[in-house]
C-alpha positions in Angstrom: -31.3 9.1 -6.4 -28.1 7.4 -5.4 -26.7 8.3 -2.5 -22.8 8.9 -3.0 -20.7 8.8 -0.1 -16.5 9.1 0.7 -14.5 7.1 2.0 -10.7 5.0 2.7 -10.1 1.5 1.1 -9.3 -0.4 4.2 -8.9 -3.9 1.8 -8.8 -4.9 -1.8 -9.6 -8.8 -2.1 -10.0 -9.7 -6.2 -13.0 -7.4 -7.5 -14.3 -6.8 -4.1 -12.9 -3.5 -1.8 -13.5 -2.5 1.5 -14.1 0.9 2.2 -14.4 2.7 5.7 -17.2 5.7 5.9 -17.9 7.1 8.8 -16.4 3.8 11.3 -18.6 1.5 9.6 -16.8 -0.8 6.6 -18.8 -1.2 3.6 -18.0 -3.8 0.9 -18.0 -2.0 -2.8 -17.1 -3.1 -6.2 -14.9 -0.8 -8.6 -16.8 0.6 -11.6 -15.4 -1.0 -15.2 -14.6 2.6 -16.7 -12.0 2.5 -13.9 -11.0 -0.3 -14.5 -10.5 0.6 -18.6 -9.4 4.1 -18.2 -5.8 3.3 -19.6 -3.5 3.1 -16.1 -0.3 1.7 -16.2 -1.2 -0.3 -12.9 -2.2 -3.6 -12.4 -4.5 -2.4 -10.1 -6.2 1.0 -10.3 -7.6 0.8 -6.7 -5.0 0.3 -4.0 -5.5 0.4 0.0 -5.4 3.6 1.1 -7.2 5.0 -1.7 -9.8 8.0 -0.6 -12.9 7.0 -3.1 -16.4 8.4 -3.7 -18.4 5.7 -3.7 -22.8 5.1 -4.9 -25.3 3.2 -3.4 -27.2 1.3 -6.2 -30.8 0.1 -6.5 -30.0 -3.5 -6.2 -28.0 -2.3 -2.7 -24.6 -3.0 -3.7 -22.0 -0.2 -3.3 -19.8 0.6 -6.6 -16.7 2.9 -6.2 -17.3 5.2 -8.8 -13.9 7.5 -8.8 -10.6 7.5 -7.1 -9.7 11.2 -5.2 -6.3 12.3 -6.0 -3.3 10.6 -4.1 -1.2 12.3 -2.1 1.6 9.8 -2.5 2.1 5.9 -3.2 4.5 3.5 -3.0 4.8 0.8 -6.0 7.2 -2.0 -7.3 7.3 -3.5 -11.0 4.7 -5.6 -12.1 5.7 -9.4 -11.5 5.0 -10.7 -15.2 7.8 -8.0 -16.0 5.6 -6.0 -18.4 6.1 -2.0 -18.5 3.0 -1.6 -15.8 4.0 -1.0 -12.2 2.0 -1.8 -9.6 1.2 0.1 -6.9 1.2 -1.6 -3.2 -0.5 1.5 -0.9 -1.5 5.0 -1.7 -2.0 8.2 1.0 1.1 6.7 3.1 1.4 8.7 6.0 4.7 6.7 7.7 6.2 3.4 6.2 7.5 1.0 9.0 10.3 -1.7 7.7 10.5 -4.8 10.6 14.1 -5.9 9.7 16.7 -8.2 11.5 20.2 -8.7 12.5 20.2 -12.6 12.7 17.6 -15.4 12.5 17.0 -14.1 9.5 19.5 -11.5 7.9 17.1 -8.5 6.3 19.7 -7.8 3.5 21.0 -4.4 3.2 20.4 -4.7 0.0 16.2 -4.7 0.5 17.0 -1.9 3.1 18.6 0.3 0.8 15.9 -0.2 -2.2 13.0 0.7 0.7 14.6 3.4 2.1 15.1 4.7 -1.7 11.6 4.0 -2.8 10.1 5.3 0.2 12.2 8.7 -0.6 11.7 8.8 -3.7 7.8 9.0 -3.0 8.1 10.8 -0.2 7.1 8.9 2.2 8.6 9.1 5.8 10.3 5.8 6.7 11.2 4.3 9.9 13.0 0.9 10.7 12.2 -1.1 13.7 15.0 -3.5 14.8 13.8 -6.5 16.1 16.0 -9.7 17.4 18.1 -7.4 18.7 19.3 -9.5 21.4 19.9 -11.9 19.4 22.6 -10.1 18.5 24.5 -9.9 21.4 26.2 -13.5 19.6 27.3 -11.3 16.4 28.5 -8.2 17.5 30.0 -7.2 14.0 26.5 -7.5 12.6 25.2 -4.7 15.0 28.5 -2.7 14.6 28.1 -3.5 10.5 23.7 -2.3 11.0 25.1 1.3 12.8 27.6 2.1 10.9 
């Protein structure tokens, strides 16, 4: 018998996914029907992805389903085909680094995470670092609080 156990992708590296169980990190590979079962994704297994995962009899861990997410966040697939692909699933908080200076974040980038992350529901916070730095632009601060 196989034994089956559940856990969190911590990494996905090409075919090979870490998944945490229990504190311990255990390296699986994704089972083809997965892989074929029609998703509009590049990737069907994504970090933060609760899976049930099997023990085999040559030792090697296979993630055998994905549990259901309770959110994700994705962008467009780069080769511009209809697929999306999807960057993190089971978000709990999204955290956007952005500065003032040294560089600019654009507004523009802001606006399409703070849109993306609300249109998945996913709380989202920006952290405003180089602040200081700012101190030599005050129009850009007044421009980022206003």
């Amino acid at each position: 018998m196989n034994t089956e156990i559940r856990g969190v992708v911590t990494r996905a590296t090409g075919s090979w996914y870490d998944v945490l169980h229990e504190g311990r990190t255990i390296a699986c590979r994704i089972r083809g029907r997965i892989r074929l079962k029609g998703l509009r994704s590049t990737n069907p297994v994504v970090v933060g992805d609760e899976v049930v995962c099997t023990e085999g009899g040559d030792g090697e861990w296979v993630i055998e389903r994905i549990l259901p997410r309770r959110n994700y966040i994705i962008r467009r697939a780069s080769n511009l085909s209809k697929e999306s692909h999807i960057i993190a699933a089971n978000i709990d908080q999204a955290l956007l680094v952005a500065t003032l200076s040294q560089p600019v974040t654009a507004p523009e980038f802001l606006d399409r995470f703070l849109a993306t992350c609300e249109a998945y529901k996913i709380p989202a916070t920006i952290l405003l670092a180089k602040y200081d730095l700012a101190a030599a632009d005050p129009e850009a601060a007044a421009a980022f609080h206003a």
